[in-house]
C-alpha positions, 0 to 999 in steps of 0.5 A: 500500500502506497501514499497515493492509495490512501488518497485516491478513492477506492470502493474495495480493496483487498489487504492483509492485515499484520496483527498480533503475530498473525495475518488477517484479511481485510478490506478497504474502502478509502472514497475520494476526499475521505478524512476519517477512517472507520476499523470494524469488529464484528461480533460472535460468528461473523467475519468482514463479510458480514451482510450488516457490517458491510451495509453500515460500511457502504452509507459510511464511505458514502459519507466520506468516511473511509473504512476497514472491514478485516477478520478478527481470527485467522481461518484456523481459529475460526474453524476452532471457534465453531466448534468451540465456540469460545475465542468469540467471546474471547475479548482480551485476544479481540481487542489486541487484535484490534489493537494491532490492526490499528497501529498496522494502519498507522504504519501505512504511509498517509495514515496520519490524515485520518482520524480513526474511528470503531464500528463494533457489533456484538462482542466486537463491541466489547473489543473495540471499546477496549482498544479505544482504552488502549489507544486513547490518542489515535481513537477519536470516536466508537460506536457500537451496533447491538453491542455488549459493552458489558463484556469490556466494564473493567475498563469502559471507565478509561475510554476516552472516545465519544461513545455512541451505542445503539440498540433495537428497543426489542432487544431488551437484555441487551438495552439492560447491559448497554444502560449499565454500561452507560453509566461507567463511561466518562467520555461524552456518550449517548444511548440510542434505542431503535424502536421495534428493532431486534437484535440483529436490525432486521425490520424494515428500515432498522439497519439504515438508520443505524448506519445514519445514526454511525455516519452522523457520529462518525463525522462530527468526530473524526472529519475536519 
């Protein structure tokens, strides 16, 4: 990947991420003009193929947001994990995953243009949350998806990130565990409850409001 890659639009690219001691795959959406970029972590099961992930990924770059779709377990793990069924929840391995792709972005040349942003789903969440405590000078912003911000409550007090979470108003476990984890971040935060919404955004119209909801987050904190 070269400077001018980073800066030329492009809609779908391929890459390997160094993440971690392992390599990952990913990939990259960089439009024209773009200031921010967004890394997403999927959550339990899914990969950067994710249906959902990649709807959100597509309104973001037609915003102006750049964004990096990669997978958070090699294809080994991921055959271990069905079976198993355990990395997923695995949030300490996610989040230094997350971590790692994160500073292997910055060793790109023209990274320093962006501000880098987490989309999380699930226990990407929790992951992503994590890394932004982790990475408190280079995260400018989260947002989480049906997230269990819960799994990462040691350490949401340390995140430093404007904070927004969005949850189905039928998702009712998960509206308990994202209020409760409200309460422990310090940073400029927001709740917002999809009405008639279930856990995975499928009812009509759901899932495109939370890519508005994640675009308009993600532009008032990473571009300009």
């Amino acid at each position: 990947m070269n400077k001018l890659l980073l800066r030329e639009g492009i809609e779908d690219q391929s890459v390997r991420v160094e993440a971690d001691s392992v390599t990952l795959e990913g990939n990259l959406g960089i439009p024209q003009g773009a200031e921010g970029i967004v890394l997403f972590a999927h959550g339990s099961g899914s990969s950067r193929r994710s249906a959902r992930n990649q709807a959100v990924a597509r309104t973001l770059r037609k915003g102006g947001l750049a964004t990096l779709l990669f997978d958070l377990l090699t294809p080994e793990e991921e055959a271990i994990d069905l079976q198993t069924r355990h990395l997923r929840f695995d949030i300490d391995l996610l989040a230094r995953r997350v971590v790692a792709a994160t500073d292997w972005l910055l060793r790109q040349p023209g990274a320093a243009d962006f501000g880098i942003g987490y989309f999380g789903a699930s226990t990407g969440a929790a992951a992503a949350l994590m890394a932004a405590a982790y990475r408190p000078d280079v995260v400018k912003a989260v947002v989480s998806r049906g997230g269990r911000p819960d799994l990462a409550m040691p350490i949401l007090h340390q995140v430093e990130a404007p904070t927004l979470l969005i949850v189905g108003g039928e998702d009712i476990p998960v509206i308990g565990m994202n209020r409760t984890a409200l309460v422990q971040l310090r940073t400029k935060k927001k709740l917002e409850i999809i009405p008639g919404a279930t856990h995975l955004f499928a009812e009509p119209g759901a899932l495109e409001e939370v890519a508005r909801l994640a675009r308009e987050w993600f532009q008032e904190h990473l571009k300009g």
